[in-house]
C-alpha angles and dihedrals in degrees: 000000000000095000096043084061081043092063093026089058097047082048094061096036084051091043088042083051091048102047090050092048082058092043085060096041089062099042125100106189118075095251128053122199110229118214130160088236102051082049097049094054092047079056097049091042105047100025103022086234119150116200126166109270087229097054088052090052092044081058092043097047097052076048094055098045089047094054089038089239114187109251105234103218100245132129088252121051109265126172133191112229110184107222101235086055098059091088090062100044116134113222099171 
């Protein structure tokens, strides 16, 4: 049971790195705001996937501390991720 979280939790770190790959692809600014929610739609709309917006953020939120994102100060956890450093991002 162990081993099958195990794999569970690597799927949605590498779903979580790829919807923000694509948030960044589409955007046109050079920063681009993280949210669960925002991620969570990019999953729903390009892989019909449905995760649990919390479980997103919990993953987000272990990204954001890694990379050392700026916490934007909104009811709802928001980071700034500024687009040339997406490449380097750290996600374990």
């Amino acid at each position: 049971m162990e081993k099958k979280q195990l794999q569970n939790r690597e799927t949605l770190i590498h779903l979580v790195k790829r919807a923000i790959e694509l948030l960044c692809e589409k955007n046109i600014s050079s920063i681009v705001v993280l949210s669960s929610y925002k991620i969570n739609s990019v999953l729903r709309e390009s892989f019909g996937i449905d995760i649990k917006v919390d479980k997103i953020g919990r993953v987000l939120s272990k990204i954001a501390k890694l990379n050392e994102l700026k916490r934007l100060s909104t009811n709802i956890p928001k980071y700034k991720l500024q687009i040339s450093k997406v490449s380097s991002l750290k996600f374990f």
